[in-house]
KEVO-288663 format. One record per residue (C-alpha): residue number from 1; y, x, z. Coordinates in nm, 2 decimals, decimal comma. Layout:
REM KEVO-288663
+-----+--------+--------+--------+
|  nr |  north |   east |     up |
+-----+--------+--------+--------+
| NUM |      Y |      X |      Z |
...
+-----+--------+--------+--------+
END
This chain:
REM KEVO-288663
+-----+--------+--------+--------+
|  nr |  north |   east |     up |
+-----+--------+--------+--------+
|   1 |  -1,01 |  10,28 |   3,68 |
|   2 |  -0,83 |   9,98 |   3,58 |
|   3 |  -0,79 |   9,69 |   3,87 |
|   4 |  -0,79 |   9,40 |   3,63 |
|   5 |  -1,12 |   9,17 |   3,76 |
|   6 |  -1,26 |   8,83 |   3,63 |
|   7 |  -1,33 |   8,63 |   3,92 |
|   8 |  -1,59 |   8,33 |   3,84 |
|   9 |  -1,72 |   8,01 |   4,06 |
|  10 |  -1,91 |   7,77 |   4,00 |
|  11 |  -1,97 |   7,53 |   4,28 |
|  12 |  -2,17 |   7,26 |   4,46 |
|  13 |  -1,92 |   7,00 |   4,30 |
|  14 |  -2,09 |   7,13 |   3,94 |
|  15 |  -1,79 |   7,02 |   3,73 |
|  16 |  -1,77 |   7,36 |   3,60 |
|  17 |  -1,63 |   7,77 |   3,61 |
|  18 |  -1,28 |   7,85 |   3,74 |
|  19 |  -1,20 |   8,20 |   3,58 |
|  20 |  -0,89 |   8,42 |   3,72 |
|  21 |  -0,80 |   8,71 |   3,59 |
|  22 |  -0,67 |   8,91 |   3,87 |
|  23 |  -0,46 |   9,25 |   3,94 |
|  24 |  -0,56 |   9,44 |   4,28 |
|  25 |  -0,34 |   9,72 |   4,41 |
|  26 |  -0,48 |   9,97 |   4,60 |
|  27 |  -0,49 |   9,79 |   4,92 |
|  28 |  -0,66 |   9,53 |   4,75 |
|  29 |  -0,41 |   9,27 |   4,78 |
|  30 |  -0,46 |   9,02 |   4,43 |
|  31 |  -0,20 |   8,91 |   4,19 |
|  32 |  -0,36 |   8,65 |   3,98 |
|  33 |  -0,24 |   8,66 |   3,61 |
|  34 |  -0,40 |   8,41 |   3,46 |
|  35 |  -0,69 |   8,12 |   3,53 |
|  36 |  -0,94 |   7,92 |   3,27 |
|  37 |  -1,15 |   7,69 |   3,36 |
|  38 |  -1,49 |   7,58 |   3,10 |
|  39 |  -1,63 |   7,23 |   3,22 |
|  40 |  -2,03 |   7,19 |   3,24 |
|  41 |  -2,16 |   6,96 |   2,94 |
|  42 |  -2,31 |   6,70 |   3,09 |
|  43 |  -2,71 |   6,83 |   3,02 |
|  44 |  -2,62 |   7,13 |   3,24 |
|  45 |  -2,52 |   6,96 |   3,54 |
|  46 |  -2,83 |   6,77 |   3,50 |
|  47 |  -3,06 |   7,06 |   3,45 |
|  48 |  -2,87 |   7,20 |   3,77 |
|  49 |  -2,90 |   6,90 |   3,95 |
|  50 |  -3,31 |   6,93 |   3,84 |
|  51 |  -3,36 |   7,22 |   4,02 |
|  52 |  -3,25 |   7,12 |   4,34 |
|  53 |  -3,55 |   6,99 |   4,46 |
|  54 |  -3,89 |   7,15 |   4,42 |
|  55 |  -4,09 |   7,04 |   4,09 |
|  56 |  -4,28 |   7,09 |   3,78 |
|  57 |  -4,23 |   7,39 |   3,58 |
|  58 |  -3,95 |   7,53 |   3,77 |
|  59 |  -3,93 |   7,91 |   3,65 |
|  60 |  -3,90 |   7,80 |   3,29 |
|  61 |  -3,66 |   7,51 |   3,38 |
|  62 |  -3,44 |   7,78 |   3,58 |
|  63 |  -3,43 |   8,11 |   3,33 |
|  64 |  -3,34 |   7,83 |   3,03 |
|  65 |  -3,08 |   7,72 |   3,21 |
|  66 |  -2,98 |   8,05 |   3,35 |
|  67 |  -2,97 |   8,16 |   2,98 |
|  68 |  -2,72 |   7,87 |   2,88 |
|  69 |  -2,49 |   7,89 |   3,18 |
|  70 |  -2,44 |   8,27 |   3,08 |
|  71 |  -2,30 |   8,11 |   2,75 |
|  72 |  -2,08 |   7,89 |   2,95 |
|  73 |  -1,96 |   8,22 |   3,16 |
|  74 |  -1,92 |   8,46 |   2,85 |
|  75 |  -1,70 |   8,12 |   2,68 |
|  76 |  -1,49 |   8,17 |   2,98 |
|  77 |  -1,41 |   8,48 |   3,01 |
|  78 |  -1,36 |   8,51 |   2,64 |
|  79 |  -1,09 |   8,20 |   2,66 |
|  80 |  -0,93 |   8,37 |   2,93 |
|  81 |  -0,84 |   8,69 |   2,76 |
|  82 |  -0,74 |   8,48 |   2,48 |
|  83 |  -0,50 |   8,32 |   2,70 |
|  84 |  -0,36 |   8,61 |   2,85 |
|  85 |  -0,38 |   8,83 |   2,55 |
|  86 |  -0,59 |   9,07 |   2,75 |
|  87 |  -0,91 |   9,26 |   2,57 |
|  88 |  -1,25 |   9,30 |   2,72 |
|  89 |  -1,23 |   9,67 |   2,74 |
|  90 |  -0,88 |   9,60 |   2,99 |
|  91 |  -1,10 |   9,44 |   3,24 |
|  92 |  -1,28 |   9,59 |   3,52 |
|  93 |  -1,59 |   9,38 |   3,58 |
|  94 |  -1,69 |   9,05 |   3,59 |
|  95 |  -1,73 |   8,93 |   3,93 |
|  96 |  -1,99 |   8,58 |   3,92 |
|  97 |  -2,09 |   8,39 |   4,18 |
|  98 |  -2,33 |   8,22 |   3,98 |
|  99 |  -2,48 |   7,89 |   4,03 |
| 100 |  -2,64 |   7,79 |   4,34 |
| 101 |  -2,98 |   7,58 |   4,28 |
| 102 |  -3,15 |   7,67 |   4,61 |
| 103 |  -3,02 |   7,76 |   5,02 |
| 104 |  -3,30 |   7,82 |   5,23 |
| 105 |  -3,14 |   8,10 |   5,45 |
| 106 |  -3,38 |   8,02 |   5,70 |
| 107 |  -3,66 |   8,15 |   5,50 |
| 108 |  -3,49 |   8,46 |   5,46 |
| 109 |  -3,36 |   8,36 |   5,08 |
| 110 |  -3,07 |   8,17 |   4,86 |
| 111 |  -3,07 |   8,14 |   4,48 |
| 112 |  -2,76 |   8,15 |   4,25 |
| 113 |  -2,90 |   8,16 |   3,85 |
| 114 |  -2,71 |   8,31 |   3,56 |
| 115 |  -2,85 |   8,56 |   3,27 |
| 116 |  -2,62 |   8,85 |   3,45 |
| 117 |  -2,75 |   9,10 |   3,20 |
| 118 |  -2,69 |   8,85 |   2,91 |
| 119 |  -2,35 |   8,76 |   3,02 |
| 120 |  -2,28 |   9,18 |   3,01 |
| 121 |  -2,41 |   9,17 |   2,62 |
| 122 |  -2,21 |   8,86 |   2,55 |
| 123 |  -1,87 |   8,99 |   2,71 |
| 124 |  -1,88 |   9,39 |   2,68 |
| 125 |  -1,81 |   9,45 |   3,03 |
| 126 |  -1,92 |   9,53 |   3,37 |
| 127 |  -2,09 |   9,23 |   3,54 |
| 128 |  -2,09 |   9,22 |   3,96 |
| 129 |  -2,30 |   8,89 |   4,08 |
| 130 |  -2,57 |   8,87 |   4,37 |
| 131 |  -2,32 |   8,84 |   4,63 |
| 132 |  -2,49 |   8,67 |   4,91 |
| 133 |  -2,86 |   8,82 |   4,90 |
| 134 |  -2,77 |   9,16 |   5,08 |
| 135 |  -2,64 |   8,94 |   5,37 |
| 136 |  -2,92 |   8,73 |   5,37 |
| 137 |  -3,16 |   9,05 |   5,42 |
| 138 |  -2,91 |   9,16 |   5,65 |
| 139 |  -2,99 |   8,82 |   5,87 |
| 140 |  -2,70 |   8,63 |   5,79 |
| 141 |  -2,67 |   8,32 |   5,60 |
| 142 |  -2,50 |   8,47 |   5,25 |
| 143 |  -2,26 |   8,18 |   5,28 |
| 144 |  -1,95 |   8,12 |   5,36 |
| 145 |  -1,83 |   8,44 |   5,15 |
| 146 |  -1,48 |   8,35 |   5,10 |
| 147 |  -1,34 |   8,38 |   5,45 |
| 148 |  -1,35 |   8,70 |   5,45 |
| 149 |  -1,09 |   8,71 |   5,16 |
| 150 |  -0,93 |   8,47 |   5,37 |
| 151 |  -0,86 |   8,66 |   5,65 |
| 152 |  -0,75 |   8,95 |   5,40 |
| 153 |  -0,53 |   8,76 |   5,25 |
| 154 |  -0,36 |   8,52 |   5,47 |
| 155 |  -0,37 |   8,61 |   5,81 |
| 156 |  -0,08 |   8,57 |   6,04 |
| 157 |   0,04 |   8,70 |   6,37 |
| 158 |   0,28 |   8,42 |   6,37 |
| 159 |   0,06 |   8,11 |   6,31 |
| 160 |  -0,25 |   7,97 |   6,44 |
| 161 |  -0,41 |   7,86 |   6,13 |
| 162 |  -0,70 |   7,76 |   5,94 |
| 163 |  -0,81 |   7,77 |   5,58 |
| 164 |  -1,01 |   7,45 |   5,48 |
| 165 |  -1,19 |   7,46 |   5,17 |
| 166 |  -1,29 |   7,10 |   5,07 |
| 167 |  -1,50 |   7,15 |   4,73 |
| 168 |  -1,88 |   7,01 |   4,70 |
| 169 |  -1,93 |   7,15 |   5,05 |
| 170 |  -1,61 |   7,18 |   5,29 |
| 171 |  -1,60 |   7,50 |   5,52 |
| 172 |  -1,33 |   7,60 |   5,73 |
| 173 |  -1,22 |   7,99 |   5,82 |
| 174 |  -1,04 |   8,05 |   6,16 |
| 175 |  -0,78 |   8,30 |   6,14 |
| 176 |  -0,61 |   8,30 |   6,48 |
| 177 |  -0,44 |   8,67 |   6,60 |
| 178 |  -0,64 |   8,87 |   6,85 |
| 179 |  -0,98 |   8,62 |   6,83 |
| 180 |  -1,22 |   8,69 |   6,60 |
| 181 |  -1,23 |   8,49 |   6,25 |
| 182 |  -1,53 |   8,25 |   6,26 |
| 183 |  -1,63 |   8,01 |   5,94 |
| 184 |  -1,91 |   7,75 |   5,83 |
| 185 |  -1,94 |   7,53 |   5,63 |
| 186 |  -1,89 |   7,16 |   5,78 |
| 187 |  -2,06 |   6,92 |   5,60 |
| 188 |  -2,00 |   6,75 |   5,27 |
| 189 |  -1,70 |   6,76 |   5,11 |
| 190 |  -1,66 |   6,57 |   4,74 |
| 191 |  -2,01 |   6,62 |   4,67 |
| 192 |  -2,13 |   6,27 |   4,75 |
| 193 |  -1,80 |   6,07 |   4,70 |
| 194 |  -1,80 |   6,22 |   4,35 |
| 195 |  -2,18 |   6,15 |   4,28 |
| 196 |  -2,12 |   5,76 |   4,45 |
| 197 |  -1,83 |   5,72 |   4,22 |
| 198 |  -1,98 |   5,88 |   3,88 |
| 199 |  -2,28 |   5,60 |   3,98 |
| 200 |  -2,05 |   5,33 |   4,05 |
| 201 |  -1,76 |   5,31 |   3,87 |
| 202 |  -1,86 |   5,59 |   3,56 |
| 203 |  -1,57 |   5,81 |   3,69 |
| 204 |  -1,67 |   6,19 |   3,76 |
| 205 |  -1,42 |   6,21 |   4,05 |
| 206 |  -1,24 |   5,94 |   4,28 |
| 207 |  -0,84 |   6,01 |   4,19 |
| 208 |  -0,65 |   6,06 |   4,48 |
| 209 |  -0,90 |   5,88 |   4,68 |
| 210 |  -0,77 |   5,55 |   4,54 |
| 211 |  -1,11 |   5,38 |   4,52 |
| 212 |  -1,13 |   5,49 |   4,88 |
| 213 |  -0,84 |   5,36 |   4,98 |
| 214 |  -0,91 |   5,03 |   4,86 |
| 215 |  -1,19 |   5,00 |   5,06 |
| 216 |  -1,28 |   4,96 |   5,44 |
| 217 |  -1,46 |   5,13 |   5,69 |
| 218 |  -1,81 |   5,06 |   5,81 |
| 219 |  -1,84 |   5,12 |   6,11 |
| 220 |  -2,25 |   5,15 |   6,13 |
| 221 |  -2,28 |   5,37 |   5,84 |
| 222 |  -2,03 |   5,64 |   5,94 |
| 223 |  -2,19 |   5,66 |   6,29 |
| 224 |  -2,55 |   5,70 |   6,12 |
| 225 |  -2,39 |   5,99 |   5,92 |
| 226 |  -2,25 |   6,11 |   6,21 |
| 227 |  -2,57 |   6,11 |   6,35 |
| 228 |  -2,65 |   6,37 |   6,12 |
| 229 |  -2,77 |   6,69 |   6,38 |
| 230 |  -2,65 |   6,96 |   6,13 |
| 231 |  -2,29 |   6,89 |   6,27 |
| 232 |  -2,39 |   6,99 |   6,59 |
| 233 |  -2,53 |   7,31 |   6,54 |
| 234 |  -2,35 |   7,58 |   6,68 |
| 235 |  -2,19 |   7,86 |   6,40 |
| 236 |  -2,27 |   8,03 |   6,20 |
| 237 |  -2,44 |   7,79 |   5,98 |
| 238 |  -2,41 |   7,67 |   5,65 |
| 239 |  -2,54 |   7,40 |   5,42 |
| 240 |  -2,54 |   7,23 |   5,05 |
| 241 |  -2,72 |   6,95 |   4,85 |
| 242 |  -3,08 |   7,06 |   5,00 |
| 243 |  -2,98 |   6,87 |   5,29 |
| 244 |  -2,65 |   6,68 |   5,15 |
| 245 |  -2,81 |   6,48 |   4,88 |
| 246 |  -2,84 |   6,14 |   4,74 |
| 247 |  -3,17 |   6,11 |   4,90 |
| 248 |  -2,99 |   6,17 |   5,24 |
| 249 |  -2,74 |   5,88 |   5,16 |
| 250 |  -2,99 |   5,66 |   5,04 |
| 251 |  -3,15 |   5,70 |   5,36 |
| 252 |  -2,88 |   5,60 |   5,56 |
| 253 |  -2,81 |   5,33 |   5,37 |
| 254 |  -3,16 |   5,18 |   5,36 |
| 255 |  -3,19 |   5,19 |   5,80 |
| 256 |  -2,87 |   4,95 |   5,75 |
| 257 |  -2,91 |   4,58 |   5,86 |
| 258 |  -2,68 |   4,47 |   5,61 |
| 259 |  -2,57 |   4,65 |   5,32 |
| 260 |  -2,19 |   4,73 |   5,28 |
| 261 |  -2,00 |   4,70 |   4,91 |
| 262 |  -1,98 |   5,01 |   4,71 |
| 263 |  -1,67 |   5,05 |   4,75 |
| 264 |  -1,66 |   5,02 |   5,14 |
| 265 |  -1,91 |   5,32 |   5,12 |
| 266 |  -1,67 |   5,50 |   4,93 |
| 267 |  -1,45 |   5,47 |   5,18 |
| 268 |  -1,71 |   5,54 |   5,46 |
| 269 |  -1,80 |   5,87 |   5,24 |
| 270 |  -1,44 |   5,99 |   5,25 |
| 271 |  -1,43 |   5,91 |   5,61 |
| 272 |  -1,73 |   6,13 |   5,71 |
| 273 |  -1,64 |   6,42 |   5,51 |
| 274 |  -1,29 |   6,38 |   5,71 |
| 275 |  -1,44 |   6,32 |   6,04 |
| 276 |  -1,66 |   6,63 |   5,98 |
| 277 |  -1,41 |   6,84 |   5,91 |
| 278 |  -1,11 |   6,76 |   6,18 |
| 279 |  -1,45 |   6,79 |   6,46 |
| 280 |  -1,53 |   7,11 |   6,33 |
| 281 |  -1,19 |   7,21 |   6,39 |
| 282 |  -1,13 |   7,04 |   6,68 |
| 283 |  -1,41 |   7,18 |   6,79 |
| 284 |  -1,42 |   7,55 |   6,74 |
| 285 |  -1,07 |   7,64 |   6,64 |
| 286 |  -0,85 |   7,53 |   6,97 |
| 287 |  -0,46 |   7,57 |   6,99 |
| 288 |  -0,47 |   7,55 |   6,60 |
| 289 |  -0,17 |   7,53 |   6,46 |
| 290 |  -0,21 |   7,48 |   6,08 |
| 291 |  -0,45 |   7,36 |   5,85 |
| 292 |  -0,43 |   7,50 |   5,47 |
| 293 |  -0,65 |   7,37 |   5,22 |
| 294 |  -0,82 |   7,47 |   4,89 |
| 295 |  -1,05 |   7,31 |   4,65 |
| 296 |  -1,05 |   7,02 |   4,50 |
| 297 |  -1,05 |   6,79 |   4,76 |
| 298 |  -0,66 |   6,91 |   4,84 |
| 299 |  -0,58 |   6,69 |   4,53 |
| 300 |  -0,78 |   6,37 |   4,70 |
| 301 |  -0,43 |   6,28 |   4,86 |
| 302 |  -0,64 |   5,96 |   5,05 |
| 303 |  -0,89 |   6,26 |   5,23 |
| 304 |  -0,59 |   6,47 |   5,33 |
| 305 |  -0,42 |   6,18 |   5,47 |
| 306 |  -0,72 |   6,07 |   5,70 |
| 307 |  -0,75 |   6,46 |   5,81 |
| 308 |  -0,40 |   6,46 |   5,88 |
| 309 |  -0,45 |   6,16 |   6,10 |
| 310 |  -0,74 |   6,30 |   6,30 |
| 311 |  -0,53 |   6,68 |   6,37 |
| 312 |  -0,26 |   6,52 |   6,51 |
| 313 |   0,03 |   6,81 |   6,62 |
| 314 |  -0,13 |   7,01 |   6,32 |
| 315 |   0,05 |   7,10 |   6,04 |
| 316 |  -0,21 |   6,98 |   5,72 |
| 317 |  -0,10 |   7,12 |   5,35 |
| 318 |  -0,21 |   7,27 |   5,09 |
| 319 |  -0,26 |   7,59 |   5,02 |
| 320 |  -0,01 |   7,70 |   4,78 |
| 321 |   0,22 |   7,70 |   5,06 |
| 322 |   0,09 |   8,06 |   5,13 |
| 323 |   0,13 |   8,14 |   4,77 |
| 324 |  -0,17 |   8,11 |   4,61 |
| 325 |  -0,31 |   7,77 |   4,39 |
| 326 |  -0,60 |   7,58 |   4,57 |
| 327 |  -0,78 |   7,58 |   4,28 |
| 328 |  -0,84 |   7,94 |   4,24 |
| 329 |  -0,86 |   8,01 |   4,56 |
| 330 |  -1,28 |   8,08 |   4,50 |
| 331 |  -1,26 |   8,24 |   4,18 |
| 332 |  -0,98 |   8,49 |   4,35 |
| 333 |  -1,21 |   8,56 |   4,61 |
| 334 |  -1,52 |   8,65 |   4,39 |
| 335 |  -1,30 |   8,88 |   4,18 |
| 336 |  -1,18 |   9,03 |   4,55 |
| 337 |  -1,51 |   9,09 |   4,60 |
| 338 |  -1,59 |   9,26 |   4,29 |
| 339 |  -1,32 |   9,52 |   4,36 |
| 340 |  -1,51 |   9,53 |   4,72 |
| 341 |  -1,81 |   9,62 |   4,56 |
| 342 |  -1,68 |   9,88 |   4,34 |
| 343 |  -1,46 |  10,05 |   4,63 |
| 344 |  -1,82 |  10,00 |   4,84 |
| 345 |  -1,62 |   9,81 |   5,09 |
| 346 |  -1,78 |   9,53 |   5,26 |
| 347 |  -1,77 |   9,21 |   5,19 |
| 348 |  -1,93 |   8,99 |   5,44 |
| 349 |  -1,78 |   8,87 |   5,80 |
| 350 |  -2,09 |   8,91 |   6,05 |
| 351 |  -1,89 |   8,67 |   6,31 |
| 352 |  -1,86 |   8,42 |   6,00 |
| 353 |  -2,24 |   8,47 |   5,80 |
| 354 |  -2,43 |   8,57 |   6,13 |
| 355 |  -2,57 |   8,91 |   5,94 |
| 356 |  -2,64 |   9,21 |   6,14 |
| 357 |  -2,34 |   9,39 |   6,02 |
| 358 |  -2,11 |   9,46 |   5,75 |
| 359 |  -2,27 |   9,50 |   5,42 |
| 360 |  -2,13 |   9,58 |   5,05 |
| 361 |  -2,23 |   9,28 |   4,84 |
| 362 |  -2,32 |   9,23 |   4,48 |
| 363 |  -2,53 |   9,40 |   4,20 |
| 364 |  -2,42 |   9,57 |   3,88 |
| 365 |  -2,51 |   9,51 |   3,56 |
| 366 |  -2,36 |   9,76 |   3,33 |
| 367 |  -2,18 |   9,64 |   2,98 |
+-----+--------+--------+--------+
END
């Protein structure tokens, strides 16, 4: 059995799929040999965007746009062997997250679309996806996945340290020796300061936090988003744009008394997805030492700053510091658990999801 894998995300920031082709050895422990990534036209984030709220004609709406993001996947992993001068009969399996349209844990489901079977046909190899539904059925949450790649791959019985992923949604993994890892996601993490800035400026993304930057505080906002009483829920819990969304923003914004300038909500947004991070970790993750982070956010120098600023005595980075790049750091950890699946080793963290136990994730879908 080869241990080549295709690892594939695509996240609640919906700019598109990081693909890394990775090598496992037997203990599992990933080389990654090369990385793709396939943005999302700009009619498939909307279409994905569509389907986050309940509406008219969804099934049809859902299984044409799982159809088209198969396309997108298959592109990708086809550009990737391309790139690495790898063939599709070299690789293992595909292991796809999929796109997530729908979290409702707490009615027992969570939805991530993609033709799996199509993307098989397309490719000519083994396709994994359906992570997060066996830990769902198991009682968990099916979300986060990833820190339990996290705690394979960069525990330390040297460092007090945390993993901070900062993509649409940030979530945080603590890996401190001799206590048991815990993980959930915090709150938002780009999602809204990109979807602010795309409306405001026509920019997809805020570089470096610069707009941010050049914008102040206010004060009333933050603490109505503070407010918010998802950030007070105890772990394990976890969260996305059914709660997250522009809707929520608007609403905060409406309750104001006097309405602050775009770009001092820009910088209100990057302070609340800071806030809600360095709490969580102030909170739950004492005597932390380090804080590595992943995702796109670790390239919003502004937001690291201002999470620096509030985990003072902490050590804040990013994540290539332990020897992998922050931007594969998902797509790494969906191939891991692809080779999970396959070695019918579990994939889930109960202490992290809150499922009843371990459970081997994913489905197969034969080339």
């Amino acid at each position: 059995m080869t241990d080549l894998y295709i690892g594939m995300m695509s996240g609640t920031s919906l700019d598109g799929v990081d693909a890394a082709l990775v090598h496992f050895d037997d203990a599992g422990r990933p080389q990654p040999l090369a990385d793709h990534v396939v943005p999302y036209p700009a009619e498939v984030k909307s279409a994905v965007l569509a389907l986050q709220p309940r509406g008219h004609d969804e099934l049809h709406r859902a299984e044409t746009l799982a159809n088209r993001l198969a396309e997108i996947y298959a592109q990708a992993a086809r550009e990737l062997l391309q790139k690495s001068g790898r063939r599709a009969e070299d690789i293992r399996a595909i292991a796809c997250h999929g796109q997530t349209v729908r979290h409702a844990p707490h009615d027992g489901y969570t939805v991530q679309i993609g033709n799996m079977a199509k993307l098989a046909e397309l490719t000519g190899i083994d396709v994994i996806a359906d992570f997060r539904s066996r830990d769902v059925a198991a009682g968990g949450h099916g979300a986060p996945l990833v820190p339990a790649f996290q705690q394979s791959a960069f525990s330390s019985p040297d460092e007090k340290r945390v993993i901070l992923n900062i993509g649409g949604i940030s979530n945080i993994a603590r890996l401190h020796d001799g206590q048991e890892a815990i993980g959930f996601d915090c709150g938002p993490g780009n999602m809204l300061m990109d979807a602010w800035c795309l409306r405001h400026t026509g920019q997809p993304f805020d570089d470096d936090g610069r707009w941010a930057a050049g914008g102040a505080v206010h004060p009333p906002l933050l603490a109505a988003m503070l407010a918010e009483p998802y950030l007070t829920q105890p772990p394990p819990k976890s969260t996305g744009r059914d709660l997250f969304d522009d809707e929520w923003l608007a609403g905060k914004l409406a309750a104001l008394s006097s309405a602050p300038s775009t770009q001092d909500v820009q910088a209100t947004l990057l302070a609340f997805s800071a806030r809600s991070i360095a709490d969580s970790i102030l909170e739950h993750c004492s005597g932390n030492q380090a804080v590595y982070a992943c995702g796109g956010g670790a390239r919003n120098g502004a937001l690291m700053a201002e999470i620096s600023r509030l985990l003072p005595g902490q050590q804040v980075s990013a994540i290539e510091a332990l020897g992998l790049p922050a931007q594969l750091i998902e797509a790494i950890a969906f191939a891991w658990l692809g080779w999970r699946f396959d070695h019918r080793q579990a994939g889930n963290l109960p202490s992290v999801t809150g499922a009843q136990g371990p459970r081997v994730l994913g489905a197969l879908y034969p080339r």
